[in-house]
C-alpha positions in Angstrom: 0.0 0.0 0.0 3.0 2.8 0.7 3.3 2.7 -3.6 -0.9 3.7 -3.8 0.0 5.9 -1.2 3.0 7.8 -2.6 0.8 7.3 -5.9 -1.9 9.5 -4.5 0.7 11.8 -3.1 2.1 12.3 -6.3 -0.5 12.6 -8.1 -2.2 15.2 -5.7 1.1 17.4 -5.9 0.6 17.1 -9.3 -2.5 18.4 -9.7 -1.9 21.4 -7.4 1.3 21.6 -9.1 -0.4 22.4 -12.3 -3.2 24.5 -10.7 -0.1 26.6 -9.4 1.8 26.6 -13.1 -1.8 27.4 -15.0 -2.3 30.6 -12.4 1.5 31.8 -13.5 1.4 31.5 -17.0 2.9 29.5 -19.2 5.9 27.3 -18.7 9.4 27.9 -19.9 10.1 24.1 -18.7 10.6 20.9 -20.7 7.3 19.8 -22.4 5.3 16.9 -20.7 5.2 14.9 -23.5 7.3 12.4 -24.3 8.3 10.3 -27.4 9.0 7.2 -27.2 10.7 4.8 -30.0 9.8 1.0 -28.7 10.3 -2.0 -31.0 8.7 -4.1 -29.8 4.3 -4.3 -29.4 3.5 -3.8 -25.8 1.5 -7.1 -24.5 -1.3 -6.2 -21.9 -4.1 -8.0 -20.6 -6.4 -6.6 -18.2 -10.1 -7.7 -17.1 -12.9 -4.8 -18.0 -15.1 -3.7 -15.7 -18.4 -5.4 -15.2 -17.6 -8.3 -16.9 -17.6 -6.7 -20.3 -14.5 -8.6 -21.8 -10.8 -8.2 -21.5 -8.9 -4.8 -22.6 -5.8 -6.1 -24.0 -3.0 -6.0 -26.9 -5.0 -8.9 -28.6 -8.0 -6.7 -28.5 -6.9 -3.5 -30.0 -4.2 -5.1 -32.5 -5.3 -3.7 -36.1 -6.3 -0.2 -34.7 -4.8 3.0 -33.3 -4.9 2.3 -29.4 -5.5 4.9 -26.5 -4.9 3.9 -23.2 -5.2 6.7 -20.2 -4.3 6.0 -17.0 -6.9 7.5 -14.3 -7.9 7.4 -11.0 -11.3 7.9 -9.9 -10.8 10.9 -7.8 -8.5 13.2 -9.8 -10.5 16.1 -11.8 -7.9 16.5 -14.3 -8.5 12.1 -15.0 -12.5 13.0 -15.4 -12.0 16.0 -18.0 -9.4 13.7 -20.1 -12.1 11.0 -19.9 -14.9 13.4 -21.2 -12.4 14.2 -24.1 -11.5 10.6 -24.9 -14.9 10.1 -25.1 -15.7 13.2 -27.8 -12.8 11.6 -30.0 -13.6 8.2 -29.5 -16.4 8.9 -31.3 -15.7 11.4 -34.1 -12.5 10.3 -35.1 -11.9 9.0 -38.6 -10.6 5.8 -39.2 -12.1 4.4 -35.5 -9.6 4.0 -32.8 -9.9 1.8 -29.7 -9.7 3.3 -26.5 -9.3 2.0 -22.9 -8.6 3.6 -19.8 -6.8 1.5 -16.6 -7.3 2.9 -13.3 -4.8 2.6 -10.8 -6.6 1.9 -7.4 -6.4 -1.4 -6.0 -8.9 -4.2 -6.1 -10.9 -2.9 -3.1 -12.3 -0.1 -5.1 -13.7 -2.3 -7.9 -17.3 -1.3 -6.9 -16.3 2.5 -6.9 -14.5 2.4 -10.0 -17.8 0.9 -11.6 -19.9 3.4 -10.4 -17.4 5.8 -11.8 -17.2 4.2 -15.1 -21.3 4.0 -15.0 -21.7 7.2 -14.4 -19.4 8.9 -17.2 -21.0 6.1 -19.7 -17.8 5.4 -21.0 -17.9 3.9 -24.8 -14.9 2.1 -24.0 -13.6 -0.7 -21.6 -12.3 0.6 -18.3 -10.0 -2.0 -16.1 -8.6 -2.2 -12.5 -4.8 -2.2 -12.6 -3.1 -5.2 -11.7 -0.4 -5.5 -8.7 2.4 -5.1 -11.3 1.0 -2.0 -12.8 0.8 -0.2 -9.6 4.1 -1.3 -8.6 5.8 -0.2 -12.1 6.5 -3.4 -13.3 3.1 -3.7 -16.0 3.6 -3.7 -19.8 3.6 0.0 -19.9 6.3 0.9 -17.0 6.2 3.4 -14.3 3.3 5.9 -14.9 4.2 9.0 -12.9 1.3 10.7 -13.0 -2.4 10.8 -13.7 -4.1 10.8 -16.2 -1.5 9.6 -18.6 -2.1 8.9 -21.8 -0.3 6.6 -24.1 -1.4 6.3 -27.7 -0.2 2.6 -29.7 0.3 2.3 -33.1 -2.1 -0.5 -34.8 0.9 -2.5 -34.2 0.7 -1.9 -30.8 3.9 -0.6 -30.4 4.1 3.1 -28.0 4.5 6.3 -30.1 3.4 8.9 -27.7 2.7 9.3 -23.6 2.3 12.6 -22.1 0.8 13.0 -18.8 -2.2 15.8 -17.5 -4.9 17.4 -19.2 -4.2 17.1 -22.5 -6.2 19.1 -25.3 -8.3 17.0 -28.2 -6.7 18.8 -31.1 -2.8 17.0 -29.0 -5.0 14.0 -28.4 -5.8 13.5 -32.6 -2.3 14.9 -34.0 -1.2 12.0 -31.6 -3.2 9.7 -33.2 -3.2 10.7 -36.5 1.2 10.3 -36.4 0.4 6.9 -34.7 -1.7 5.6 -37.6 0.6 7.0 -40.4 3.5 5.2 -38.6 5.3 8.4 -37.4 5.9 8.7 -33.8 4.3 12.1 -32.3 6.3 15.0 -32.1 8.1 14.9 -35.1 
C-alpha cells in the first residue's frame, strides 16, 4: 500500500502543481510529452469492468490504441475521460480506446460506479499488482491521467501526462496511424 500511497501523493502534488503553473502563466520548462521509440508491441491484458471482456493488446491489435491512466478521484483524470470520449467517437478511421485505473482491487465497486456514471464507450479495467508497482507492460506511470497512444501495431509512439487538449489528443493519433511517432 506505501506505492498507492506515494501514488496519491504524487498525483495530488501534481494536480496542485499544475493549478499553481496554470495561475502563473505559461511554462518555460521541458514539455510533458514524451516520445518514445519501442520496438517491440506492448503485451497487456487486463479484465474490463463489469464483466464486459478483456482490454488487452490482442483486442486493440489492427487499430490506433488509446490507453489513459486515471484514477477515480483526480479532476484533471474525469475532464481527459470526457475528451477521450468526444474523440472516441468522431474520429476517422475508429480507434480503440481504454482507460486503466490505478486503485487497488478494493475499489472495484467504486470504480464501476465511476465508469457507469461517465458512460464510457470504452472498456475501463482495475490495474493489476504489477502496474501499480511499475512493473506492467507500460512501466512506471508518474502521473495521472497519462495517456499513451499505440500504433495498430501496438507498439508506443506517444505518452504525455495531465490534461491534455483533443486537437494534441488526434495529431497523436493521427502520427500513430501513419506510422510516425508524435512530435516529429
Amino acid at each position: 500500500m506505501g506505492v498507492l500511497r506515494s501514488f496519491r501523493a504524487s498525483a495530488v502534488f501534481a494536480l496542485w502543481a499544475g493549478a499553481l503553473a496554470a495561475a502563473c502563466g505559461p511554462s518555460s520548462g521541458p514539455p510533458l510529452s514524451q516520445v518514445t521509440a519501442t520496438r517491440a508491441a506492448v503485451s497487456f491484458d487486463y479484465p474490463a469492468m463489469g464483466g464486459s471482456g478483456r482490454l488487452s493488446s490482442e483486442s486493440t491489435r489492427g487499430r490506433v490504441t488509446v490507453i489513459v491512466f486515471i484514477t477515480t478521484y483526480d479532476l484533471g483524470s474525469q475532464l481527459v475521460l470526457r475528451e477521450l470520449i468526444d474523440l472516441v467517437h468522431s474520429h476517422e478511421p475508429r480507434i480503440n480506446v481504454g482507460a486503466i485505473v490505478l486503485e487497488p482491487p478494493r475499489n472495484a465497486p467504486l470504480v464501476q460506479a465511476f465508469s457507469d456514471t461517465l458512460e464510457l464507450p470504452f472498456p475501463a479495467a482495475l490495474a493489476d499488482t504489477a502496474t501499480l508497482e511499475a512493473r506492467g507492460p507500460f512501466g512506471e506511470v508518474r502521473a495521472v491521467p497519462t495517456l499513451v497512444v499505440l500504433d495498430p501495431v501496438g507498439r508506443e509512439t506517444w505518452r504525455q501526462s495531465g490534461v491534455v487538449s483533443v486537437e494534441e489528443m488526434t495529431r497523436a493519433v493521427d502520427r500513430a496511424q501513419r506510422g510516425a511517432p508524435a512530435g516529429r
